[in-house]
C-alpha positions in Angstrom: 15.1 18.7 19.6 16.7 17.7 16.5 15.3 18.2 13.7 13.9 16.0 10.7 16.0 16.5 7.3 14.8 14.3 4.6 17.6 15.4 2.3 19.4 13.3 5.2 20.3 9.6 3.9 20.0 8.8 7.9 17.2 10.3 8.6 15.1 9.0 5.0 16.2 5.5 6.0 14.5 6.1 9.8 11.5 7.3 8.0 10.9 4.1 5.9 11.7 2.1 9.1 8.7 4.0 10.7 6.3 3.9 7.5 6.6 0.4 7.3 5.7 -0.3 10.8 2.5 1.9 10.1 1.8 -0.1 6.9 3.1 -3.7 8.6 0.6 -2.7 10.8 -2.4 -1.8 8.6 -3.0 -5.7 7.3 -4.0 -6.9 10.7 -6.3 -3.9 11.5 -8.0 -4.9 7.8 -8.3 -8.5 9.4 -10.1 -7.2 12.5 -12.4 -4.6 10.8 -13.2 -7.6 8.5 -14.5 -9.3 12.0 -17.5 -7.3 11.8 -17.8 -5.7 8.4 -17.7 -6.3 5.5 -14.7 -6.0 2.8 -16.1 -3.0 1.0 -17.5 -1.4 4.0 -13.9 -1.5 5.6 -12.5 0.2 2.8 -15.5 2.5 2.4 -14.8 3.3 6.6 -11.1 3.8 5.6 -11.3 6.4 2.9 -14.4 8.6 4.4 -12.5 8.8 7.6 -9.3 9.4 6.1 -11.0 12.2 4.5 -13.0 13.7 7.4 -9.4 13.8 9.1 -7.8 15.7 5.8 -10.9 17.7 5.4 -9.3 21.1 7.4 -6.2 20.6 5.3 -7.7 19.8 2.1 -10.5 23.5 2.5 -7.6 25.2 3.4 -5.5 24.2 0.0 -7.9 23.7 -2.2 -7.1 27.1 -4.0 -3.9 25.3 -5.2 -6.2 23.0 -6.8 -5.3 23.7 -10.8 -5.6 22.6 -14.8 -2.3 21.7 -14.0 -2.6 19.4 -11.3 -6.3 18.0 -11.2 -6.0 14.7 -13.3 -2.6 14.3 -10.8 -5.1 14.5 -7.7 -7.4 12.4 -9.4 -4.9 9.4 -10.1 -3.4 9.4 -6.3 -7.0 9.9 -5.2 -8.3 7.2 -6.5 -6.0 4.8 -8.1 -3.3 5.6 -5.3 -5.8 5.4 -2.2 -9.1 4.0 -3.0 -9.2 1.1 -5.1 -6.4 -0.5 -3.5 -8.1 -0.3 -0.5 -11.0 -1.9 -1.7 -8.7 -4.5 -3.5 -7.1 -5.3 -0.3 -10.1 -5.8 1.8 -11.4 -8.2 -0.6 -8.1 -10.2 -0.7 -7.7 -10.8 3.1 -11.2 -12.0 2.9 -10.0 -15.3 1.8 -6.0 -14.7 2.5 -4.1 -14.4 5.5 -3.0 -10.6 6.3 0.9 -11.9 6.8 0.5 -13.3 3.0 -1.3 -9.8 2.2 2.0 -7.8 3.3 4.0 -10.0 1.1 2.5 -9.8 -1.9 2.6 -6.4 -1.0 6.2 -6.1 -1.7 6.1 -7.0 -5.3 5.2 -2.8 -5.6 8.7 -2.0 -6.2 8.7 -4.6 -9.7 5.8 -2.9 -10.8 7.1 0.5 -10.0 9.9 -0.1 -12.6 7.9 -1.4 -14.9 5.4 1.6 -15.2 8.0 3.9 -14.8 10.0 2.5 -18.1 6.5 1.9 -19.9 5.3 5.4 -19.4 7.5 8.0 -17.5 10.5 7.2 -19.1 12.6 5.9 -16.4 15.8 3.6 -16.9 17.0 0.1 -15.6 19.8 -2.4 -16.4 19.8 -6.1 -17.4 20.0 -6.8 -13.4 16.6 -5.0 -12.6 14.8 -7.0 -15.2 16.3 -10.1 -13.4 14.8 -9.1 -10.0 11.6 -8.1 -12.1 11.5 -12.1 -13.4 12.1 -13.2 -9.6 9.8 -11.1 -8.1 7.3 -12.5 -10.2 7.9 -15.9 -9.7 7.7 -15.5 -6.0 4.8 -14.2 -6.4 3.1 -16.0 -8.4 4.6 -18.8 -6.3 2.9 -17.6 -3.3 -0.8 -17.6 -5.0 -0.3 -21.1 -6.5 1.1 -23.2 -3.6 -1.0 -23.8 -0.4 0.5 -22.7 2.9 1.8 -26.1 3.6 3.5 -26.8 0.1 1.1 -28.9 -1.6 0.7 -28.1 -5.0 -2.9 -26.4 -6.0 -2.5 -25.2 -9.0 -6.1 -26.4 -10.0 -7.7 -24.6 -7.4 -5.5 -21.6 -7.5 -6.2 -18.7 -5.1 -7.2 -16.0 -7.0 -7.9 -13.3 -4.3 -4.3 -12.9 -4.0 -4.3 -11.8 -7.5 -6.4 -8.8 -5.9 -3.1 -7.9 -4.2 -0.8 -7.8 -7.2 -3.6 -5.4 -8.9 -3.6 -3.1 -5.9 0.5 -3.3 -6.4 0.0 -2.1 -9.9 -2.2 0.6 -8.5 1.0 1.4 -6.1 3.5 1.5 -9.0 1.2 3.9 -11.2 1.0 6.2 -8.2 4.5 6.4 -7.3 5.6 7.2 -10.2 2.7 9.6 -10.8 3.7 11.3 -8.0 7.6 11.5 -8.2 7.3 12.8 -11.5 3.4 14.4 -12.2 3.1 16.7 -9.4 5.0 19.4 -8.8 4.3 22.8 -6.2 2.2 20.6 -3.4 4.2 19.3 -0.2 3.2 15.8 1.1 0.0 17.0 3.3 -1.1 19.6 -0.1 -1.1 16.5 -2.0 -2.5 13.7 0.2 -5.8 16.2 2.0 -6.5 17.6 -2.0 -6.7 14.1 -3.2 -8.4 12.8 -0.6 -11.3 16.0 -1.5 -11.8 13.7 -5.0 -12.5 10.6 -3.4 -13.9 10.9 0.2 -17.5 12.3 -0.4 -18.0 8.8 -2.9 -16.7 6.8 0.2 -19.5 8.7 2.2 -22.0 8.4 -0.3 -21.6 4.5 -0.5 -21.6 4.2 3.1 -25.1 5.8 3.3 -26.8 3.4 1.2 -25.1 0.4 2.2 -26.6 -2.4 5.0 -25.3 -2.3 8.6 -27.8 -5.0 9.9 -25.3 -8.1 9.8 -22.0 -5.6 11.1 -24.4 -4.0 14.2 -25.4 -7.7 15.0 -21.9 -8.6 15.6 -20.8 -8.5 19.5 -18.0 -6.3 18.5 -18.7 -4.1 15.9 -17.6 -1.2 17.8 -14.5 -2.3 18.4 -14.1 -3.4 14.8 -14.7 0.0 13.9 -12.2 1.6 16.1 -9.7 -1.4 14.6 -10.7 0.6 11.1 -10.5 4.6 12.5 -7.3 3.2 13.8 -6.5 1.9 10.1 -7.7 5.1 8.6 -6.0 7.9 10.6 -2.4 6.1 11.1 -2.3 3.9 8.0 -4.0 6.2 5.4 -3.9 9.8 6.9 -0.2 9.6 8.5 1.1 7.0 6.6 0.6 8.5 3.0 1.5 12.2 4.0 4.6 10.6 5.4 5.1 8.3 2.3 4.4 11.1 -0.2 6.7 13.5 1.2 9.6 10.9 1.1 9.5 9.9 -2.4 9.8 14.0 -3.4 13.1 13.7 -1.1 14.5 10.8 -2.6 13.3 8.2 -5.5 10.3 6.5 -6.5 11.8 3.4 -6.6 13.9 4.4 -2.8 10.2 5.0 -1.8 8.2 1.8 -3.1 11.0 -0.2 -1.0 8.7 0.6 2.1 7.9 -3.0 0.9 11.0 -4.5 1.6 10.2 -3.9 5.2 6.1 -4.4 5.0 6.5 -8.2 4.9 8.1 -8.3 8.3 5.2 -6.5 10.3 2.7 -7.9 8.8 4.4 -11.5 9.4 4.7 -10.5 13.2 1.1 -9.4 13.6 0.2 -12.2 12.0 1.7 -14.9 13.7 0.5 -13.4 16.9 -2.8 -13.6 15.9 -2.1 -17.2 14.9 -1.7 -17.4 11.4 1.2 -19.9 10.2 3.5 -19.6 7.2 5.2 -22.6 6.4 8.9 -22.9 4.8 7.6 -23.4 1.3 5.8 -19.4 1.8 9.4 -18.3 2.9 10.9 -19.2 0.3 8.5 -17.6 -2.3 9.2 -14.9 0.1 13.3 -15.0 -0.2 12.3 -15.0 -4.1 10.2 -11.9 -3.7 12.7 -10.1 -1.4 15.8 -10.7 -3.9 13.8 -9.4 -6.5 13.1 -5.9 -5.1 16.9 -6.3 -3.8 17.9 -6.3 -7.6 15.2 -4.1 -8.9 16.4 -1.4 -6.5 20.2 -2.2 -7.5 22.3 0.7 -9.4 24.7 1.5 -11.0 28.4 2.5 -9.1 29.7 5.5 -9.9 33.2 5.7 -11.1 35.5 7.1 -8.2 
């Protein structure tokens, strides 16, 4: 059997392939949990079963836990995992989950941008460019309606929930590429997932189930969410974490390039539309992370 090599360009290439399927994947499992539940309890469901699944892992490491690396666990605990998740939820309330993944992919702008604000990264007239695009698409996507007409005076502001959960993203990248050091992919995700799990658990217990439990299928809601947790949190982010210590930050947050394109698919199977107007915005957004991701060649 051959095995995985991440120092591999081949094989780090097959494994954002894969981890965008997961994540492609994880807007239309938010849509179904959302059938029967609420926006916060979804994302309460998603981080207390993500951490029940880490739990074994996260006992077993916790001795690594340190001075060094506790406000590090913290930050991809909570800013990383959980309030994105909650910011997500509350988006697709009022947004298609195909629009969700492409807002998504404005992570690699902010990515950048964090990363020369406070980690001391570098970047060239081009990636400001893309920065500028990406924007604009964005911003193009939250203002126009899904069959071009102009809205700006009724704007939709819960896709302004995404582009905070992509600042969220960009802080945690980069937090992780160059904060936390000594802890593999599955050390770092089951310890941070210690931090924030029991408050998922403890807002679970007090919250109201009544309206969920009346609908026909709740239970199949909530395995649409389990499925969410364990293969887009649990998988997904030990997967994702471990890559970005192989390559780059930036290499890394390009998992959004290829977000878009499951979530799109899922989507329109579960008849949602995008018109020509959305792709475009879209074709904005792409080129963007295109030129934000562009470097410099080296000198044969």
């Amino acid at each position: 059997m051959t095995k995985i090599n991440l120092n591999n360009k081949a094989w780090q290439w097959v494994t954002l392939i894969f981890l965008s399927f997961i994540w492609g994947s994880s807007f239309i499992l938010m849509k179904k949990g959302l059938r029967s539940y609420s926006h916060d309890q979804v994302a309460a469901f998603r981080i207390f079963i993500s951490f029940i699944a880490f739990l074994p892992f996260g006992i077993k490491y916790l001795k690594k836990v340190n001075k060094d690396n506790i406000v590090a666990l913290f930050v991809v605990g909570f800013i990383g995992s959980t309030i994105p998740a909650f910011l997500f939820t509350k988006a697709q309330t009022n947004i298609d989950s195909g629009l969700a993944g492409i807002l998504n992919s404005i992570t690699p702008l902010f990515t950048l941008i964090i990363g020369l604000i406070f980690y001391n990264s570098k970047a060239r007239l081009i990636n400001a460019i893309g920065i500028f695009l990406g924007l604009i698409g964005a911003s193009g996507l939250i203002i126009y309606s899904a069959d071009g007409t102009h809205i700006l005076g009724n704007i939709n502001y819960y896709g302004f929930f995404v582009v905070i959960a992509t600042i969220c993203y960009g802080i945690n990248v980069n937090h992780v590429k160059y904060k936390i050091k000594g802890l593999n992919g599955l050390e770092l995700t089951s310890l941070a997932f210690m931090f924030v799990g029991p408050f998922a658990g403890i807002y679970l217990l007090f919250t109201d189930f009544s309206q969920a439990i009346a609908s026909e299928g709740y239970l199949l809601d909530l395995f649409y969410i389990a499925l969410l947790a364990v293969v887009g949190t649990v998988i997904a982010l030990v997967i994702f974490n471990t890559l970005i210590q192989y390559t780059s930050a930036l290499f890394g947050a390009s998992v959004t390039y290829l977000i878009p394109i499951f979530a799109i698919m899922w989507g329109l199977f579960d008849g949602e539309n995008l018109s020509v107007f959305q792709f475009l915005f879209m074709g904005l957004i792409f080129t963007g992370v295109y030129l934000v991701n562009k470097r410099k060649q080296k000198q044969k």
